[in-house]
C-alpha positions as CSV (number, residue, x, y, z in Angstrom):
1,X,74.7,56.2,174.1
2,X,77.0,54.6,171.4
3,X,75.8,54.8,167.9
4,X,74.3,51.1,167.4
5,X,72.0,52.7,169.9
6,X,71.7,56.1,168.2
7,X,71.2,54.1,164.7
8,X,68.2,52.1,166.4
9,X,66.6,54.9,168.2
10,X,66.9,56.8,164.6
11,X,65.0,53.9,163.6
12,X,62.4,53.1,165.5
13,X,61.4,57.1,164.7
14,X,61.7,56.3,161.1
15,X,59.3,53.3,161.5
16,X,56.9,55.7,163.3
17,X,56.9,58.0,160.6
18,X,55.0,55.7,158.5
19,X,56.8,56.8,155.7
20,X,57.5,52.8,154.7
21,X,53.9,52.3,154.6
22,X,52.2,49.3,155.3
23,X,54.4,46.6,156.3
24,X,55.5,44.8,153.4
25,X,58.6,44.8,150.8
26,X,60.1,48.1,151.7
27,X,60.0,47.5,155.6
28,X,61.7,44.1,155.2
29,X,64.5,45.8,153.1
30,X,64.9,48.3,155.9
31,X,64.4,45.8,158.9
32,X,66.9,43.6,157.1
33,X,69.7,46.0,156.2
34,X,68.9,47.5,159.9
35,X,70.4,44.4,161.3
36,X,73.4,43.4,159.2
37,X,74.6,47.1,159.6
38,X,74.5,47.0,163.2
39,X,76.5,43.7,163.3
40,X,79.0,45.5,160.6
41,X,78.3,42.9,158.0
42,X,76.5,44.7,155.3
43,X,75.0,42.3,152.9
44,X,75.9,42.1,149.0
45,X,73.4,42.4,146.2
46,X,72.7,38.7,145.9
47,X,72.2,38.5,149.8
48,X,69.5,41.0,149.8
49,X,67.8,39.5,146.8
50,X,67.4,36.0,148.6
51,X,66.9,36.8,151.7
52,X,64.4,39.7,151.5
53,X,63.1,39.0,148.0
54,X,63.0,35.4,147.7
55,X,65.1,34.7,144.8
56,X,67.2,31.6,144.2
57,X,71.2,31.9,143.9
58,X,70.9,32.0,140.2
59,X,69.5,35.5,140.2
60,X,70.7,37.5,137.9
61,X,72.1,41.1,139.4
62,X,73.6,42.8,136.4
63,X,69.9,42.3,134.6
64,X,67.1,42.7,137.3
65,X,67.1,45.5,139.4
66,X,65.1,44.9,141.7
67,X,67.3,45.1,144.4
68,X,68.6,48.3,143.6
69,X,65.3,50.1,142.8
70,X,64.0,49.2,146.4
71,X,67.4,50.3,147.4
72,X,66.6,53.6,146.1
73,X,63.4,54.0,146.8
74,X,64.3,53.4,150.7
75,X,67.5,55.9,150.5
76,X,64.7,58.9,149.5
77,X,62.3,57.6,151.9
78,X,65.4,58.4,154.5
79,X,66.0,61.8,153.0
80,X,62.1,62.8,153.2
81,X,62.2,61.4,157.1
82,X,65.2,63.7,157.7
83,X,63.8,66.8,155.8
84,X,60.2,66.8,157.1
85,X,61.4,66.3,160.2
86,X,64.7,65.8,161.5
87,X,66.6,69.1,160.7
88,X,67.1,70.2,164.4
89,X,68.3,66.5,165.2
90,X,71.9,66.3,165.5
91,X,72.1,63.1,163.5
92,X,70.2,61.4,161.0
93,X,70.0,57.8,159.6
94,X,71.7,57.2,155.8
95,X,71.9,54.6,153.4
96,X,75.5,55.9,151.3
97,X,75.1,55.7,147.5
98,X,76.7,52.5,145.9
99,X,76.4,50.7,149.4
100,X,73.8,48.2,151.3
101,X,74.6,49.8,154.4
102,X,72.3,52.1,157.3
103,X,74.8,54.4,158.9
104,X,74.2,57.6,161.3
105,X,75.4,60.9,160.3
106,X,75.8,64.4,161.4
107,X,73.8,67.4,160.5
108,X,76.6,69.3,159.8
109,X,77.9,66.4,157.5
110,X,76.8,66.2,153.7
111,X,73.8,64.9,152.7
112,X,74.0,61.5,151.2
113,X,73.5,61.6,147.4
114,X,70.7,59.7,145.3
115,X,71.5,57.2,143.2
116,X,70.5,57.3,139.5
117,X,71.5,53.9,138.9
118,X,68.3,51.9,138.6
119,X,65.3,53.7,137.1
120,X,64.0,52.0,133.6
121,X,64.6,54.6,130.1
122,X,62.4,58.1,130.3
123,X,61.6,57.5,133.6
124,X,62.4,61.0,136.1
125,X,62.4,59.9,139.8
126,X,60.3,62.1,142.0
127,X,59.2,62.2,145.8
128,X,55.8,62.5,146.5
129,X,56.2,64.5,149.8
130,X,59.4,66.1,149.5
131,X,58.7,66.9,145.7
132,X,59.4,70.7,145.7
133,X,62.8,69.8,146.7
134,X,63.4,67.0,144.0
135,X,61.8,69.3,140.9
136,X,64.3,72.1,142.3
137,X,67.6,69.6,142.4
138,X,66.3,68.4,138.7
139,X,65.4,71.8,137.2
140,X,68.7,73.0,138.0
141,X,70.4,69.8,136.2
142,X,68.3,70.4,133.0
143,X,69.0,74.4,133.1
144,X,72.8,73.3,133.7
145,X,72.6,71.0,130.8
146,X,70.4,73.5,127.9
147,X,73.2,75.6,129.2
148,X,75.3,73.5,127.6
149,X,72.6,73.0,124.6
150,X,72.6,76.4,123.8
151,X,76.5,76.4,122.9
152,X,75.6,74.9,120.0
153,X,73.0,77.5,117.2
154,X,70.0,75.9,116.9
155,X,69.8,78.3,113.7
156,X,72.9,77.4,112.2
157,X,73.1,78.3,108.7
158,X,69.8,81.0,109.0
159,X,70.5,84.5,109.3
160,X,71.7,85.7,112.7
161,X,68.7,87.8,112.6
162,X,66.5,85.1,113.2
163,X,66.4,84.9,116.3
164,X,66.1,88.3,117.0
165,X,62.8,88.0,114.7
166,X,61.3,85.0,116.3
167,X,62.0,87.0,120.3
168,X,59.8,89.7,118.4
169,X,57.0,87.9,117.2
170,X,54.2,88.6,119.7
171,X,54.1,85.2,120.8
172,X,57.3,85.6,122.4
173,X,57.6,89.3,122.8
174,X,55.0,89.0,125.4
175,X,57.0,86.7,127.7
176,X,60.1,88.3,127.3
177,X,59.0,92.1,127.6
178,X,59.1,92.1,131.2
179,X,60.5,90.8,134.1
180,X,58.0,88.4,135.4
181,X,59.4,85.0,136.3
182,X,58.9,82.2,133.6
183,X,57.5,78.4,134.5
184,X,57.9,75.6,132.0
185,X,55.8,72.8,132.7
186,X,56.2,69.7,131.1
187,X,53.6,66.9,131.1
188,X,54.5,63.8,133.2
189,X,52.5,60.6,134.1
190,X,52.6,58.7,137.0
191,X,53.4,54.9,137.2
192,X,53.4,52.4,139.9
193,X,54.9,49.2,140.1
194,X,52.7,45.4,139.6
195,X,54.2,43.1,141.9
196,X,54.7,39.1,142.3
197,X,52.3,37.8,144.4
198,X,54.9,35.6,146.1
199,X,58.0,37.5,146.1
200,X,56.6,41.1,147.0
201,X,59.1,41.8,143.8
202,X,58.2,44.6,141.5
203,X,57.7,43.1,137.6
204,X,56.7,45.3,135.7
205,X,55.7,49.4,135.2
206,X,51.7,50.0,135.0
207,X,50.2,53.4,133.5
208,X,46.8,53.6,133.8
209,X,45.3,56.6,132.7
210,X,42.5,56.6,135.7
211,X,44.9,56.6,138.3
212,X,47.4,60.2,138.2
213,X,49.0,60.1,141.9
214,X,50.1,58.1,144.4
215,X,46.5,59.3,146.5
216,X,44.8,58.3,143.4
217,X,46.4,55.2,143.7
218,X,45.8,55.1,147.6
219,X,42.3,55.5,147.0
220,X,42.0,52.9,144.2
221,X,43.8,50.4,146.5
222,X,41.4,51.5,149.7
223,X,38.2,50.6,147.3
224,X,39.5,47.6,146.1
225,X,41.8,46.1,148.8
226,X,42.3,42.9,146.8
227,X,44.6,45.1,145.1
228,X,47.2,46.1,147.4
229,X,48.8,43.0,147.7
230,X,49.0,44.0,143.2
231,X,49.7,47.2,142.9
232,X,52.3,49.4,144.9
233,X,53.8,53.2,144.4
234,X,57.1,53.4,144.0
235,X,57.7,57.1,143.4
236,X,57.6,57.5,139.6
237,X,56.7,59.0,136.7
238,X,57.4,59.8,133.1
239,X,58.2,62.3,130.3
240,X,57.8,61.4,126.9
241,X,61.1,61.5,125.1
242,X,59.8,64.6,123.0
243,X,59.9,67.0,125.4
244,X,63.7,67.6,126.0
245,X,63.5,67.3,122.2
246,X,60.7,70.7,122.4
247,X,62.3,72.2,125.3
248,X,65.6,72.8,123.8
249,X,64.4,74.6,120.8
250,X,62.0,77.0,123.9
251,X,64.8,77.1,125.8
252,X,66.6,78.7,123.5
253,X,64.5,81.5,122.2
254,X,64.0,82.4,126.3
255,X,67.6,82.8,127.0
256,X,67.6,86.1,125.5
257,X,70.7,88.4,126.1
258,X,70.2,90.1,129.4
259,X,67.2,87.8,130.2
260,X,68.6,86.3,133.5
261,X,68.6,82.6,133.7
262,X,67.0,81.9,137.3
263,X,63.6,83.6,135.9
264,X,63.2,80.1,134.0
265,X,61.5,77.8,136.6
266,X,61.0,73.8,135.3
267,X,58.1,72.0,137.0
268,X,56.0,69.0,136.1
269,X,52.2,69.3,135.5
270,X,51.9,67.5,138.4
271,X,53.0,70.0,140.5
272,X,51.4,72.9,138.8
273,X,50.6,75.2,141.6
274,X,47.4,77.8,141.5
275,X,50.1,80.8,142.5
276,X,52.6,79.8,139.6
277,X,49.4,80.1,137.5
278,X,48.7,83.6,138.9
279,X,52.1,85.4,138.8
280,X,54.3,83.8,136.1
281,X,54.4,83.5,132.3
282,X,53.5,79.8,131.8
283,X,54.6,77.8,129.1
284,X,53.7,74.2,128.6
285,X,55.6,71.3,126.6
286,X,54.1,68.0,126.1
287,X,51.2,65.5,125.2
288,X,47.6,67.0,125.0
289,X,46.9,64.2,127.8
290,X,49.6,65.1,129.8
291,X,48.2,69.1,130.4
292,X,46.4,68.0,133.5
293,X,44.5,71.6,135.0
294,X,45.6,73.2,131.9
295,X,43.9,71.4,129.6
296,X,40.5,73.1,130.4
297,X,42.4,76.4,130.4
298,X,43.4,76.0,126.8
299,X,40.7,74.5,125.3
300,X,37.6,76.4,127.4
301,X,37.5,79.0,124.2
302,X,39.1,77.1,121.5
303,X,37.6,75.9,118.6
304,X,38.7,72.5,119.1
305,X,38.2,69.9,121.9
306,X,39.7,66.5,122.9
307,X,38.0,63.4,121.1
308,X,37.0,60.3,122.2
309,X,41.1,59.6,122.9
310,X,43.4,62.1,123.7
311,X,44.8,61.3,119.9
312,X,41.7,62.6,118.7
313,X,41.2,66.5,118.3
314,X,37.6,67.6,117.3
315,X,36.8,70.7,114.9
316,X,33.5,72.1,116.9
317,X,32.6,74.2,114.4
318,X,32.8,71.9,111.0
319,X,32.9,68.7,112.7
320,X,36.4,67.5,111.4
321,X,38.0,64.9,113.1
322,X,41.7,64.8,113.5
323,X,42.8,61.6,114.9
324,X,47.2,60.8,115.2
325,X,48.2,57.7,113.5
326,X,51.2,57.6,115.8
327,X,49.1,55.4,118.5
328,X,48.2,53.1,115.8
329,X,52.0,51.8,115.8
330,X,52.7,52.2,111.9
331,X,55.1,49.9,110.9
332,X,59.1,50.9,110.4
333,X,59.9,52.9,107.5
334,X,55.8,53.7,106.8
335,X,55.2,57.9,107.1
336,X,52.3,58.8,109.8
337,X,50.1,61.5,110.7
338,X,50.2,63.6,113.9
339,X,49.2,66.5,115.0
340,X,50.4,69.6,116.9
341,X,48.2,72.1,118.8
342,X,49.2,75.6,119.5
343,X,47.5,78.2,121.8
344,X,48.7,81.8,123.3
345,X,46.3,83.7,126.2
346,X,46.4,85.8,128.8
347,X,46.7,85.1,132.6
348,X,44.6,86.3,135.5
349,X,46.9,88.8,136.2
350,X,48.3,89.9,133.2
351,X,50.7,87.2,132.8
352,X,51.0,84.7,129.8
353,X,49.9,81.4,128.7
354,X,51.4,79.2,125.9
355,X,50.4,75.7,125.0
356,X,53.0,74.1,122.7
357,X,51.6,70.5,122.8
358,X,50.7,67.3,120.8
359,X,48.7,64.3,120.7
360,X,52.2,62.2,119.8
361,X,56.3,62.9,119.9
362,X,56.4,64.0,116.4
363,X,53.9,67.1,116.6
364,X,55.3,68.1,120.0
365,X,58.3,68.4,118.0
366,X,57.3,70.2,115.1
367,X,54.9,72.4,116.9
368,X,58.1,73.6,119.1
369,X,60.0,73.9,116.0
370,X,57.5,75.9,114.0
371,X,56.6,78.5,117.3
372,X,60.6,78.8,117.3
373,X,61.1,79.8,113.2
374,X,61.0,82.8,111.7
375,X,58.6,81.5,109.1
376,X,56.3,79.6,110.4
377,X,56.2,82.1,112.9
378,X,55.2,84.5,110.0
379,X,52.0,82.4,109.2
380,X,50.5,83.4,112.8
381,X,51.1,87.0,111.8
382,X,47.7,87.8,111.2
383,X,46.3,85.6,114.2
384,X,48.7,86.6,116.2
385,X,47.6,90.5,116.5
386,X,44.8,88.8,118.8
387,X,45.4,89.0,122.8
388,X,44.4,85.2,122.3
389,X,45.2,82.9,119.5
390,X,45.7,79.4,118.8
391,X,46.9,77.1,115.9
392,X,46.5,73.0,114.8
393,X,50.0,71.8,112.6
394,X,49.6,68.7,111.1
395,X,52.7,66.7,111.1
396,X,54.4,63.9,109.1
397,X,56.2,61.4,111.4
398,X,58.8,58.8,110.0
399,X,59.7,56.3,112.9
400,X,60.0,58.9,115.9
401,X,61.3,61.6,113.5
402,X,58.9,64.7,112.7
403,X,59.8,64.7,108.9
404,X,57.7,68.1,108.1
405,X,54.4,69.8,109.2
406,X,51.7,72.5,107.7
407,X,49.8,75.2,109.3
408,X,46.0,73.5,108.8
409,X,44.6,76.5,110.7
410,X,45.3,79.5,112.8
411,X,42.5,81.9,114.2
412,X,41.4,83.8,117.0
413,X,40.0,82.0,119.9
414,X,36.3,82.7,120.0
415,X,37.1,84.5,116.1
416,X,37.5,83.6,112.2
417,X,40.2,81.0,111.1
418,X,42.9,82.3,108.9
419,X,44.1,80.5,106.4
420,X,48.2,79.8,106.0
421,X,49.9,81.7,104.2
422,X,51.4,80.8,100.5
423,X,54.9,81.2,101.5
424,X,57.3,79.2,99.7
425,X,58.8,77.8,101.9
426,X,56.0,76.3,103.5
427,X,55.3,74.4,100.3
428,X,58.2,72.8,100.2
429,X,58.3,72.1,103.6
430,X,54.5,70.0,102.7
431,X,55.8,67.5,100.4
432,X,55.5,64.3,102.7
433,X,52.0,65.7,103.9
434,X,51.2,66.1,100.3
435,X,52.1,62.0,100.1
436,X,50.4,61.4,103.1
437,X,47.0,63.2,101.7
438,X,47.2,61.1,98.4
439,X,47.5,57.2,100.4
440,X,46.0,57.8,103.7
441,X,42.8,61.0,102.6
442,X,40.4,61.5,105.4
């Protein structure tokens, strides 16, 4: 059998797989790039965008990606057919970064690499059925690269014994006092793609907070089918810029000396699994909407609950309202509120919770910033001698910079509030809240 016959055999398996889905867009691409690779003529950008996605000559390559993100999307659609179930063959089908081009190659070859090349700003890539592999290839980037973060003192100019102070502070100390393996999860959202009705081209992003997977989105399209000629999954999702912001300044007080590096796992909310909820010290970054399972976890005994919006945070027992101005999109150069939420508890196994979170970027910020100070740190002192504790930070944003923040509250769940301590640093460090109080009051 030569290998035009290998390629097409490969194929045909692929097709069966149903990995491509219904027959539409991405089945074309393949069907398309099938042929011109088995007559050696692989097509250029341009080609492909005519021929499979209808455009004129005049399209544009070097600003619409189209092409390429269909490119991509097929490549990992290849790499999940080959890991769910081609390992024992002795060839598998690949479509080579920075080519247009189905070749065959051997097991004992390397894999072929993904491209990075067309995803849209804060978007992370993931595969919906080969996922634990994906989170895997990216945590390791993101350890590799806070590696590189933590070069630089995020404390510069404080006391070297800062840090050594904040790793003792019982909201740390209990991660770090033992050797149970650590999972940071960040809060992602899932998008899907809105395509032309006469192309099949993708043309724009949709998030819509009803729909949080591609099943979701399955099930969506199977109750409405009018939709699936609309709508279509394309293997993405989200992080708000923020949280490499927050996870920097985490990172850092984790990597303490003789901590070993692999017990820091990174996953998405998404992916959140009951076991890593049962055996490991779990630590989430991100929006309050963005928590997913967790959510009910950290606000079953709280004093607080989500509003009406997930920028709205609810004082149960007085009835205070705290609602971010950050969704409002305040005008350039005009200071806005936000606010950060805070919350430390125990696991079902002895193991450790801790929510650093916020209904915007700016008090996801802050909130990370003050759980990794020695000061602020001191205003949870007396909260903090509580098993399970929790805080709200309200936070002044400028733009997307967290200028300053204030402890509103810290307390016990299910006990009395504290109230923040009169340290003076923390006054100084109220001044634009102070200005915020005086033109915007509740």
């Amino acid at each position: 059998m030569n290998e035009s016959e290998d390629i097409q055999q490969l194929a045909e398996r692929f097709r069966a797989s149903g990995l491509l889905g219904k027959p539409g867009t991405l089945s074309r691409l393949f069907d398309y790039l099938l042929e011109r690779s088995i007559a050696g003529a692989p097509p250029k950008e341009i080609e492909i965008a005519i021929d499979v996605f209808g455009k004129d000559e005049s399209f544009a390559v070097a600003q619409d990606s189209t092409v390429r993100v269909y490119v991509h999307k097929l490549r990992r659609k290849l790499e999940e057919f080959h890991t769910l179930g081609g390992r024992d063959d002795a060839a598998h089908l690949v479509l080579p970064k920075g080519e247009y081009r189905i070749g065959i190659e051997g097991n004992d070859a390397p894999a072929a690499e993904i491209t990075t090349q067309s995803p849209p700003p804060h978007v992370e890539q993931r595969s919906r059925l080969n996922l634990r592999n994906a989170l895997a290839a990216a945590a390791g980037c993101f350890l590799l690269l806070c590696a590189g973060l933590l070069g630089f003192n995020l404390h510069s100019g404080d006391p070297a014994s800062e840090l050594d102070t904040v790793r003792h502070n019982p909201v740390w100390a209990r991660v770090l006092d033992d050797d149970r393996p650590v999972v940071i999860v960040v809060g992602d959202y899932y998008i899907f793609g809105e395509t032309d009705p006469r192309s099949g081209a993708v043309k724009r992003m949709v998030r819509e907070f009803s729909i949080n997977s591609a099943r979701e989105l399955e099930e969506q399209l199977q109750s409405d089918p009018q939709l699936s000629s609309r709508y279509e999954d394309l293997d993405l999702a989200y992080l708000p810029t923020s949280t490499a912001f927050a996870m920097r300044d985490v990172l850092t007080t984790l990597a303490a000396p003789g901590q070993p590096q692999q017990r820091v796992q990174i996953v998405l909310a998404s992916s959140l699994t009951t076991d890593m909820l049962r055996t490991s010290h779990v630590i989430y970054i991100g929006y309050i909407s963005g928590m997913r399972q967790l959510q009910e976890l950290a606000f079953q005994h709280s004093r607080l609950s989500v509003g009406s919006s997930f920028d709205e945070l609810v004082d149960k027992r007085t009835g205070e309202r705290y609602v971010s101005q950050a969704g409002q999109l305040p005008e350039a150069g005009t200071m806005y509120r936000d606010y950060g939420f805070f919350s430390s508890f125990p696991g079902p196994t002895g193991n450790r919770f801790v929510v650093i979170a916020g209904t915007r970027d700016v008090a996801v910020m802050e909130t990370a910033q003050a759980l990794t100070r020695a000061w602020p740190l001191a205003e949870l002192a007396r909260s903090t001698q509580s098993d399970s504790f929790e805080a709200l930070y309200e936070v002044a944003g400028l733009n997307r910079s967290n200028l300053s923040g204030r402890l509103l509250f810290s307390a016990a769940l299910g006990g009395t509030q504290n109230s923040p301590s009169n340290d003076p640093a923390a006054g100084d460090n109220n001044f634009f809240l102070a200005d915020l109080n005086d033109s915007h009051g509740r």
